[in-house]
N, C-alpha and C positions, 0 to 999 in steps of 0.2 A: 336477685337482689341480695341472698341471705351471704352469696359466695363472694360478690362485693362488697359487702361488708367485715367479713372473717378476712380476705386477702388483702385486699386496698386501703379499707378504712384502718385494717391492725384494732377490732372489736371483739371482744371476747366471744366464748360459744355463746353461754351465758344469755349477756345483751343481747345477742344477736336472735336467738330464740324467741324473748319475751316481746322484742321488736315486732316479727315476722309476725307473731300473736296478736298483738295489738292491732296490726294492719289488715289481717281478714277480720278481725272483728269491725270495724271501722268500715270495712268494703261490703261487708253484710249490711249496713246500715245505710251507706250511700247508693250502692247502685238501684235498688228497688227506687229511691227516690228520684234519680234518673229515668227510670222506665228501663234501667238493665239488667239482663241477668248473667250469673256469672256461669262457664259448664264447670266448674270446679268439684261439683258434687259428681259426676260423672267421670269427668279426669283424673279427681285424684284414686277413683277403682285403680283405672287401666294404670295411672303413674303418667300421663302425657302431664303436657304444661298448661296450665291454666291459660282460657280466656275470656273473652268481656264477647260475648254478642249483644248487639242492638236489637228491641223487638220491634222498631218500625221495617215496614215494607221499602222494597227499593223502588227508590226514586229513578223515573226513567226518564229521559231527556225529551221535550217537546218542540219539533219542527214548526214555527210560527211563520207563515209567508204573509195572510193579510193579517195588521196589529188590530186594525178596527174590528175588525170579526173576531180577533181571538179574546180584544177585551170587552166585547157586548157576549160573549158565550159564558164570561166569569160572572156567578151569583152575584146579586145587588144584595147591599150592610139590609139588617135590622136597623139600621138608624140606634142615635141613641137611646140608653138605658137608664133611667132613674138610678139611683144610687142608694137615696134614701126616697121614703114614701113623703108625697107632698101634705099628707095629714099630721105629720110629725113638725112641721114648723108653723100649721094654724094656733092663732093666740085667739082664744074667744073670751079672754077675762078684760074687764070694762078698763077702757083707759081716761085717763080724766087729766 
């Protein structure tokens, strides 16, 4: 990014620094809220290139031949959930 900016774009060192700054700090903040982590702490020891791993498990592909069996073998919902508690919109003051 830093080298397409200084060549392409024609951006100073300068800008181009405070930029690249701005943006790991920004990336520190978003990807934990993603659920990702970045190996940048570890890369930049060795000097590799930074990347983004995802911490979910891989998803593996599912051979379905009969649907009825495979959709009676998926968990049944909770059913709905209240929201708010049903005591919260009892009126016990006299109306007249």
């Amino acid at each position: 990014m830093t080298s397409y900016l200084r060549e392409s774009a024609g951006m100073a060192e300068e800008h181009v620094k405070s930029l690249a700054e701005q943006g790991e700090g920004l990336l520190k903040q978003i990807l934990p809220s993603l659920n990702l982590t970045s190996a940048a702490a570890t890369s930049e020891k060795e000097g590799a290139e930074k990347e983004v791993v995802a911490d979910d498990k891989e998803k593996k592909t599912v051979l379905i031949k009969d649907v009825r069996a495979w959709k009676a073998s998926l968990p049944a919902s909770q059913g709905p959930r209240m929201v708010k508690d049903v005591t919260e919109f009892e009126d016990f003051e006299a109306k007249l």
